[in-house]
Phi, psi and omega in degrees: 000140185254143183218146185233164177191125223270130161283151198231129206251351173283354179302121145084015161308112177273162188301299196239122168254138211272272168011285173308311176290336176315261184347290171326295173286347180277005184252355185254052190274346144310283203312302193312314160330299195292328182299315195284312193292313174310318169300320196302301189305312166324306183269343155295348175262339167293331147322312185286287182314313165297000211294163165263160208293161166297180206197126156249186173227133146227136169307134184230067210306120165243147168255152202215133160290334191267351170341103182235182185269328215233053139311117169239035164113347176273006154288312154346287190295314227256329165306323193266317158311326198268352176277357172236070145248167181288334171291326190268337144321299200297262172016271193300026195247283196312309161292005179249336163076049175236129173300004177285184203267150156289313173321310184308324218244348149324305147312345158235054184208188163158152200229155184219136194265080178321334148237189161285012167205016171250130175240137189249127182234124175252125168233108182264155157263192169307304181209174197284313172289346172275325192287336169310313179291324179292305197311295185302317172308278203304331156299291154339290168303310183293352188273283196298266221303358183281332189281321164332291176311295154349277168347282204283353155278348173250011153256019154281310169306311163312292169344295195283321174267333156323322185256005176258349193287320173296296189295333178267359151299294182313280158303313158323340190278310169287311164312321200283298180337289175314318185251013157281336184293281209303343199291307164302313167333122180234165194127157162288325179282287174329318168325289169316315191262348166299284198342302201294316176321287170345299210298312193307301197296332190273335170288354169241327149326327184289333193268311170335295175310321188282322137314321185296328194282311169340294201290313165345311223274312185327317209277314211263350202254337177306305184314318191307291189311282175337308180288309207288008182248087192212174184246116194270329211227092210277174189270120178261148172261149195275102209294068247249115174247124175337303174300310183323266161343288215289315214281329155287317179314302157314293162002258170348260186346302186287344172270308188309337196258322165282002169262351164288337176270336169283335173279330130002292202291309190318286178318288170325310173283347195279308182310333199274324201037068177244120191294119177226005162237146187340284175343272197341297224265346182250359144305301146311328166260008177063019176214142174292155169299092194241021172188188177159151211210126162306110230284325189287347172285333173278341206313091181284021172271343214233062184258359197252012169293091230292326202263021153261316178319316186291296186285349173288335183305308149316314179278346191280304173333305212284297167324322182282331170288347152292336208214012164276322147309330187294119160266032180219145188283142199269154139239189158237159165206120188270147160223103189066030171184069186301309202269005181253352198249322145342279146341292197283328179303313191295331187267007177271328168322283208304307202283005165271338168314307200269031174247342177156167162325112180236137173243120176242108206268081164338085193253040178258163189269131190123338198066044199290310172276326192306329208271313169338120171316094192301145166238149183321115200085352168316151184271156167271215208182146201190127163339116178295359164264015150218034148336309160326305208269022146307118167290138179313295212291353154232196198265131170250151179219128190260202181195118196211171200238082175271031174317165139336130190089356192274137149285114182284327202296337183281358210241012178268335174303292148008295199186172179215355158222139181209148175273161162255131172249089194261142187267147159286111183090356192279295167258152198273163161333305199307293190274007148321284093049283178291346194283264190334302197283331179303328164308295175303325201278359176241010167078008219254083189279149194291102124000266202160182202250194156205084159307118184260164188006086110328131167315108190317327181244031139301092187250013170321151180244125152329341186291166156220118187259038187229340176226086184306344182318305203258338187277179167274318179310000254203332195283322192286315184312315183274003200257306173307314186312290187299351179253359172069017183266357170256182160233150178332141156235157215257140192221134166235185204270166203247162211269023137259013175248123150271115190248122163296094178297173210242188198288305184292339198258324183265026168241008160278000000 
């Protein structure tokens, strides 16, 4: 009994194969390259073109009252902010005697904190000597206003416990007063309440002092800021080196350009889908995979190579042993490798010569072989509009084209059996797919594939072990088969074909 049974291609379909895309972006290792060489070149030329303005820097010690050890910096920060206000700007404008906006001149500076008391101020100019001056102007206004502030937050504070020192002067005044009233008085209630006064006068002497030492300390606290607020680092200018500069730049440039070029490639295969392992392609066209070549084995500048004479040898072999047997005439038909398809039909010519006369008839578009210059021992070669006029007695091979644009109705004159000569990565799923039903609705049977530039690290198998129709192993079974010399075999169909079983098959 014969059974048939439909692939089914979406089973165990993953969303994204990670596999495919690797492969995809290591074959587009152009765009990434130029992209990653375009960065190089950018940020070496933004070096060049671009330098930066002068510039000096000086360092600035602050000193702060609020100083703690375990500080995480928020004086600092609040010292670097308050040095891009329009006041402290405004200053260092007046002391240079320039009429320029403060807001403008904000902008070419900037200050940053390196501990919790050191501030680093960067300024640029015009020239090394203006910016040195602006560094200094800008320091200064920031030393004095630091010190100001300081002032006058400690002689607020100062102020504030001295008027708290007068009023409890001031009540204490009133106790003394309150126990002199009380002095003559005798009794246990007079007593009681002298007592309570004393107490009340000695508890505001305490505090009287204790203010006077506050506001002292408040007082006392200022010089420390003041000394302890100078510019450590007088202002220099910074020295900008060319090589240096080019050589980050480049850096920069070359990593920002290869990850725009892997993500360029990445994106791009994804969107593009073009199938670039064994599997993929021989899976969308429904025929195994039965040879493949390497784009540096067709190079006819390089024939004296050893290991390209072999494979082209090899692959020629294989073919003339696929297509020795046949008595309907074969092609080739290339997708995206006209001249590597060119290439092989002559050394499939050649090795097929010494079996009889091969005529190889030229259906690629351009006349790629018909135009050709013959060289000596060549098979001949002949126009695909006079195809026709090949004599039976010799063997034709034709050479055809399933680009886009191809008349499919003409590829039957071509061959009525044929390999496909598919480039890796060339054609998308989509026109895999149409490549395949325009054959079968034209009768044309598939061979097997001839992968042109494969992946090197490609260990996928080529194979289709569901469509026998179609491998080569699969032709002495039906040749037996149709002579009966065999038993039925169970076969299916390749995953762009959908098969119906017929009438005769559901009443066995």
């Amino acid at each position: 009994m014969t059974t048939s049974t439909t692939a089914d291609s979406s089973a165990a379909a993953p969303l994204l194969d990670l596999q495919a895309l690797v492969v995809a972006v290591r074959r587009r290792r152009r765009l990434w390259c130029a992209m990653a060489l375009l960065g190089l070149l950018a940020g070496a030329a933004s070096a060049v073109l671009m330098p930066p303005a002068p510039s000096a820097v000086t360092k600035v010690l602050v000193a702060h009252e609020e100083d703690q050890p375990n500080d995480t910096g928020t004086l600092i920060r609040t010292d670097v902010e308050l040095l891009r206000t329009t006041r402290i700007a405004d200053k260092a404008l007046r002391s240079l005697n320039s009429t320029e906006d403060p807001e403008d001149f904000m902008r070419d500076y900037r200050g940053t904190g390196l501990t919790n008391n050191l501030l680093q101020i960067e300024v640029s100019g015009d020239s090394d000597a203006e910016a040195v001056a602006r560094a200094e102007a800008l320091a200064d206004a920031f030393v004095a206003d630091h010190v100001k502030r300081m002032g006058d937050a400690a002689k607020a504070e100062a102020k504030a416990l001295l008027d708290q020192r007068d009023r409890m002067r001031d009540e204490l005044a009133r106790v003394n007063k309150a126990i002199g009233e009380q002095a003559p008085e005798s009794g246990p209630e007079a007593s009681a309440t002298i007592e309570s006064l004393f107490a009340r006068r000695a508890e505001l002497d305490s505090r009287i002092a204790d203010f006077d030492q506050r506001a002292a300390e408040a007082q006392t606290g200022t010089p420390k800021v003041v000394a302890g607020t100078q510019i450590v680092d007088a202002p220099r200018a910074v020295r900008h080196s060319l090589p240096k500069a080019a050589a980050t730049n480049s850096a920069i440039g070359l990593v920002l350009g290869l990850v725009l070029g892997l993500a360029l490639a990445a994106v791009g295969a994804v969107v593009a889908d073009r199938p670039v392992l064994r599997r993929d392609i021989a899976a969308n066209l429904g025929a195994s995979v039965i040879a493949e070549l390497r784009r540096a084995s067709l190079r006819s500048g390089r024939p004296w190579r050893r290991r390209t004479r072999a494979a082209r040898a090899r692959l020629a072999g294989t073919l003339a042993r696929a297509v020795r047997g046949s008595a309907e005439p074969v092609s080739l038909l290339e997708l995206g490798c006209a001249r590597s398809t060119s290439v092989i039909a002559m050394d499939l010519a050649a090795a097929l010569a010494p079996e009889g006369p091969v005529v190889v008839v030229d259906g690629l578009p351009g006349r790629r072989l018909a135009g050709r210059r013959p060289k000596p021992g060549d098979p001949a070669v002949v126009g695909g509009e006079r195809a026709a006029a090949v004599s039976h007695e010799e063997r034709r091979l034709g050479v055809g084209s399933v680009a886009p644009g191809t008349a499919w109705t003409d590829l039957q004159y071509l061959g009525t059996r044929t390999v496909l000569v598919v480039r890796a990565g060339h054609g998308s799923a989509a026109w895999l797919h149409t490549v395949a039903r325009q054959l079968a609705d034209q009768r044309i049977a598939v061979i097997g594939v001839v992968l042109v530039d494969p992946d090197p690290r490609d260990r996928t198998d080529g194979t289709l072990w569901d469509g026998r129709h179609t491998a080569l192993r699969g032709l002495r079974e039906r040749t037996a088969g149709q002579n009966g010399t065999a038993r039925p075999r169970t076969e299916r169909l390749p995953m762009w074909a959908a098969r119906v079983p017929d009438n005769d098959q559901e009443a066995r």
